[in-house]
TORKOL-4160 file (C-alpha; in steps of 0.2 Angstrom, whole numbers, padded with zeros to 4 digits, m for minus):
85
<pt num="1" X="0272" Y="0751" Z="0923"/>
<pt num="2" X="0267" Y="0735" Z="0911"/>
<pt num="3" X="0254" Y="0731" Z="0923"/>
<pt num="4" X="0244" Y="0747" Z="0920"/>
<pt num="5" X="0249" Y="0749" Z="0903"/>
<pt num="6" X="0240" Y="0730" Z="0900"/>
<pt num="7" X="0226" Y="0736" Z="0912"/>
<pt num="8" X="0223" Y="0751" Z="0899"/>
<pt num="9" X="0225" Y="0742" Z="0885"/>
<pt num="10" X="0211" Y="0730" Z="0889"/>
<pt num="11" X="0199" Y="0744" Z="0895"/>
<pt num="12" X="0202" Y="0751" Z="0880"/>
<pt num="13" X="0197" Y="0734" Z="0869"/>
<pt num="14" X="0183" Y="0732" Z="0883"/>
<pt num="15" X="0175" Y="0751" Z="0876"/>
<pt num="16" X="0180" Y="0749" Z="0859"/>
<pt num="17" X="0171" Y="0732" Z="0860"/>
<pt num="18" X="0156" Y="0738" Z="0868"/>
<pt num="19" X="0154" Y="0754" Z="0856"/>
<pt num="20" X="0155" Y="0742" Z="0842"/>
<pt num="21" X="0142" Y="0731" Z="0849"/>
<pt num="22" X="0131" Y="0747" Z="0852"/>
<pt num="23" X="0132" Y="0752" Z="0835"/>
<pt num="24" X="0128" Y="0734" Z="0828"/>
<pt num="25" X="0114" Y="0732" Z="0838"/>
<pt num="26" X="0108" Y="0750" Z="0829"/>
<pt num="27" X="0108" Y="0744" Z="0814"/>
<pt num="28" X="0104" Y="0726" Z="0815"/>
<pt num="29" X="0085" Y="0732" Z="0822"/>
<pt num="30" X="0075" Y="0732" Z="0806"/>
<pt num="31" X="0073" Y="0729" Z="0788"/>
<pt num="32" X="0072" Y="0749" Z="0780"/>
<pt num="33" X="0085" Y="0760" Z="0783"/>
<pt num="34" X="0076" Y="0770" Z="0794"/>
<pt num="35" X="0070" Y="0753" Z="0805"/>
<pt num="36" X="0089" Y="0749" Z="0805"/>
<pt num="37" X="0094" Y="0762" Z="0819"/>
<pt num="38" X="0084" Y="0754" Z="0830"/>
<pt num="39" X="0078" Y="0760" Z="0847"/>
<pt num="40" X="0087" Y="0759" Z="0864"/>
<pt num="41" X="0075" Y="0745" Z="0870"/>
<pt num="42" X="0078" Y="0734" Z="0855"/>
<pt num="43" X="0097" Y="0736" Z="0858"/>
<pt num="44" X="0096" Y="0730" Z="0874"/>
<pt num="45" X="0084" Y="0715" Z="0874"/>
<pt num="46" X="0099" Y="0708" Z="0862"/>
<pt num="47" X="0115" Y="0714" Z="0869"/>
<pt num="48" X="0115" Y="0699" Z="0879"/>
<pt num="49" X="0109" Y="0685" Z="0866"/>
<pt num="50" X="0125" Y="0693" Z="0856"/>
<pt num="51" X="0137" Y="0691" Z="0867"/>
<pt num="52" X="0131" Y="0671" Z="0872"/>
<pt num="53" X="0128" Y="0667" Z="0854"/>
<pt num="54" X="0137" Y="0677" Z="0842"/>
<pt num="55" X="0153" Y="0685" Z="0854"/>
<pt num="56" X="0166" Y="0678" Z="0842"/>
<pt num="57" X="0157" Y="0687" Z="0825"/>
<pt num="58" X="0159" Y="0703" Z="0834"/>
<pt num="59" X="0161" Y="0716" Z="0826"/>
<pt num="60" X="0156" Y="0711" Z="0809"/>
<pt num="61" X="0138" Y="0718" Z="0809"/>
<pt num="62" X="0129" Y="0707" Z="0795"/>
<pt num="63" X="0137" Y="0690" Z="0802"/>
<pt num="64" X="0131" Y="0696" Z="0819"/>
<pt num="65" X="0115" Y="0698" Z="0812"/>
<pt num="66" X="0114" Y="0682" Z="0803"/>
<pt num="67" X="0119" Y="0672" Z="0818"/>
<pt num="68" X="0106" Y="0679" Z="0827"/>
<pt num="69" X="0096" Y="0674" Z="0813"/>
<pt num="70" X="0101" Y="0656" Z="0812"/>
<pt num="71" X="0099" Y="0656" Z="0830"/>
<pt num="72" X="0080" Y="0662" Z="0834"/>
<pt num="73" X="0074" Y="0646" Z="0844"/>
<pt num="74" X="0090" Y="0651" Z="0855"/>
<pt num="75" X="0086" Y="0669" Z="0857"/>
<pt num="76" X="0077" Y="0675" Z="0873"/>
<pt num="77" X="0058" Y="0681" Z="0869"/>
<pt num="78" X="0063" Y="0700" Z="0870"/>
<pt num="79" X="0077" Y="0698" Z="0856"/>
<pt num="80" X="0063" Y="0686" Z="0848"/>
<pt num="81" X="0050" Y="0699" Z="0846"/>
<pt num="82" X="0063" Y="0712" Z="0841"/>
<pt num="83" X="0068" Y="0701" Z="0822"/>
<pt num="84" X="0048" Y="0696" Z="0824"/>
<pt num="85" X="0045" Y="0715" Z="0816"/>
């Protein structure tokens, strides 16, 4: 019974995480508000620069954003060109 009850409890972190992410990456995609939503694309050329450079400012949106800032000559070209707008 603990071993399910642990195996739910981290599947339950591992969504919460992931929607949190999801909704970071939405907002972190431009400068105006309406820029800030960002689009599908834009999420997902980042998702994985957040994870390798930023995983432990999750799920605070604007120090995730300013890692990725602080970390542009890291990021991959696709997350590049989504902060080059």
């Amino acid at each position: 019974m603990k071993a399910r009850f642990a195996r739910s409890a981290a599947l339950l972190r591992r969504y919460r995480r992931a929607s949190m992410l999801g909704f970071l990456l939405m907002l972190m995609a431009g400068s105006s508000v309406h820029a800030q939503q960002g689009t599908p694309e834009q999420r997902r050329a980042c998702t994985p620069d957040v994870y390798r450079l930023c995983a432990g400012e999750i799920p605070n949106v604007r120090a995730i954003t300013a890692c990725l800032r602080r970390q542009k000559g890291s990021l991959s070209s696709a997350c590049a060109a989504v902060f080059e707008r």
